[in-house]
N, C-alpha and C positions, 0 to 999 in steps of 0.2 A: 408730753409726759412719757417718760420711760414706761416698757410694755413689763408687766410682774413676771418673774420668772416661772414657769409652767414645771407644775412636778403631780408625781401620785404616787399614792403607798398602797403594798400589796402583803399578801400573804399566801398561805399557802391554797386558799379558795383560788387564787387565779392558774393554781397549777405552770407549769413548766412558761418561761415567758420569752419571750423573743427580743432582747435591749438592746440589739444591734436596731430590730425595727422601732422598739419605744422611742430611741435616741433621734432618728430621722424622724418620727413623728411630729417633735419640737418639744419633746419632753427634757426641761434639763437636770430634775433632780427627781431623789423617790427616796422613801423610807416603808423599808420590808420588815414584816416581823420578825424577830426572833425566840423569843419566851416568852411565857407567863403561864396560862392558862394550862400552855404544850409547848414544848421543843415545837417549832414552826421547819417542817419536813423539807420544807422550799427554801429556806435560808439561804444554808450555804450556797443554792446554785444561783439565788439572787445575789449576795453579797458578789460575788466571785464577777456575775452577770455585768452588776451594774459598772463595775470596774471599767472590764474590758471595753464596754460598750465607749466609755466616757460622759457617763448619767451622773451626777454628782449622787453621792451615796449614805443613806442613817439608816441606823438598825433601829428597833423600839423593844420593849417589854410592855408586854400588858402585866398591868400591877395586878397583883390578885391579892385581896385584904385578909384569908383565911391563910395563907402563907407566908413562912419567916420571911420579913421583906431583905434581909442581907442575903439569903440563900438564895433569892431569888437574883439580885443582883450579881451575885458570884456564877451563879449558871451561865447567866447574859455574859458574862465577860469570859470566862470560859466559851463559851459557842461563837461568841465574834474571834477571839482568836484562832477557833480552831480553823474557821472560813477563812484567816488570811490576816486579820487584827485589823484596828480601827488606825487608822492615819492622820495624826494633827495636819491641818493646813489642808489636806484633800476630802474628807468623811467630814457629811454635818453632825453635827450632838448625837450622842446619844440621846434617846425620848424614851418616858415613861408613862406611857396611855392610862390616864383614870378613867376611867369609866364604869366602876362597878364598886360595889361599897360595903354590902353585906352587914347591914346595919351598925355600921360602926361610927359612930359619932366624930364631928367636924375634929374635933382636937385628935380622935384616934386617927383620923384620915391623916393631919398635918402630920404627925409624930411616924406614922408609915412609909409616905413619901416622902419625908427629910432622911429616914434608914435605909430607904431604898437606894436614893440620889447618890448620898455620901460616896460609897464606895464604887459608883460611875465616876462621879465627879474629881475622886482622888485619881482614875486611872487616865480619866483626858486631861483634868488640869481646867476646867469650865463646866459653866452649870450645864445641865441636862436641861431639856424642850419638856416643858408640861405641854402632853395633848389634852384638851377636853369639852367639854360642849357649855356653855352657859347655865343655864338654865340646873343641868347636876352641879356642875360646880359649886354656883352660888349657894346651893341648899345644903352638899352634902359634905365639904369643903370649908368653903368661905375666903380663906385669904391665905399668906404665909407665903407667898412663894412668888411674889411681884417680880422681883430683880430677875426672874425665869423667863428664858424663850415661853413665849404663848402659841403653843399650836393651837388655832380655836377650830373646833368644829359647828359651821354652821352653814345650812345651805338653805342658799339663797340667790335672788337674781339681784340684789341689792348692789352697787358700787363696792360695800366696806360690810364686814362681821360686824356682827354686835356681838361685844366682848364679854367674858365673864368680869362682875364686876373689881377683881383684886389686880386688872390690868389695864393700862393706858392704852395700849398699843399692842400690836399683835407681830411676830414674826412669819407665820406661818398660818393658812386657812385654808380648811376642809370645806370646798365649797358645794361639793357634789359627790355621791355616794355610785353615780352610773357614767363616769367618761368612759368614753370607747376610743382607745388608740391602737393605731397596728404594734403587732406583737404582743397584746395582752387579752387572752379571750377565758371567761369573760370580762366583762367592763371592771373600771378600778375605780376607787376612789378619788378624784378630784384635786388637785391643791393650788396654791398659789404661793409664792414668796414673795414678801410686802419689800418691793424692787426688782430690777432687772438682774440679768444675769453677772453684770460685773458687782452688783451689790449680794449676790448672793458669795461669788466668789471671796467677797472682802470679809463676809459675817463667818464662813469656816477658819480664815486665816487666826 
């Protein structure tokens, strides 16, 4: 069986990073913050980073439910272009990180992240990646957004995620919160791509 493609996401906790060494580590994709909570300071030198290195490349927004979700999406797409613009066929999805709720009820969450996506989704032309962890999902969530890449966060030594319930399958898994690779200090977040690296290659095209 094909070995899963190796990736991690970063922000700006990881401070200045080194992707010439992440790329030799046998790292072959990442997704770096860019908005939500904060402009993410590190962005641009990531976006710019992961280019040159040859790291395959996604920016994310953490959704924040106390904010217009289109302003928030026109931010992100403003600050990705200003880094250089997002590239069909080279850049994974954009992703928009749930993880936080602010007691806003499962239909206000759908109706959030559908205003949010939208105007991602009009400027690549495909759905954006829901990141999120099971367990919030299924409670604060619930469903709406199957046909969506699933980044699932779940760490574990298990074989396979266990998924939030509103998905079969998973594109993308947060397996671990502490990998250490050269050129990234401190440690990063963990990921896996469900396939190799020619099947990662195929799912940007």
């Amino acid at each position: 069986m094909p070995e899963n493609a190796k990736g991690i996401d970063v922000s700006h906790f990881q401070g200045a990073i080194d992707w010439k060494a992440v790329k030799g580590a046998g790292v072959s994709f990442a997704y770096a913050k860019c908005s939500g909570d904060r402009d993410d300071p590190q962005f641009a030198a990531n976006w710019k980073g992961m280019k040159r290195a040859g790291v395959v490349r996604g920016a994310y927004l953490f959704l924040m439910p106390q904010l217009d979700p289109v302003t928030q999406a026109d931010r992100f797409l403003n600050l990705v272009q200003q880094a250089g613009g997002w590239e069909k066929g080279r850049d994974l999805p954009h992703c928009l990180d749930v993880e936080t709720f602010r007691g806003r009820s499962p239909a206000g969450m759908v109706k959030l992240i559908s205003e949010c996506a939208k105007p991602l989704e009009d400027a690549m032309g495909r759905r954006v990646v829901i990141y999120c962890s099971r367990g919030q999902w299924d409670e604060s969530v619930g469903g709406g957004f199957e046909g969506h890449p699933l980044w699932i966060a779940n760490y574990t030594t298990a074989p396979q995620p266990t998924l939030a319930k509103a998905w079969k399958s998973w594109v993308l898994w947060q397996y671990s919160d502490h990998a250490h690779y050269a050129g990234v200090n401190p440690g990063a977040d963990a990921d896996y791509f469900n396939g190799d690296l020619a099947a990662l290659e195929a799912f940007i095209q």
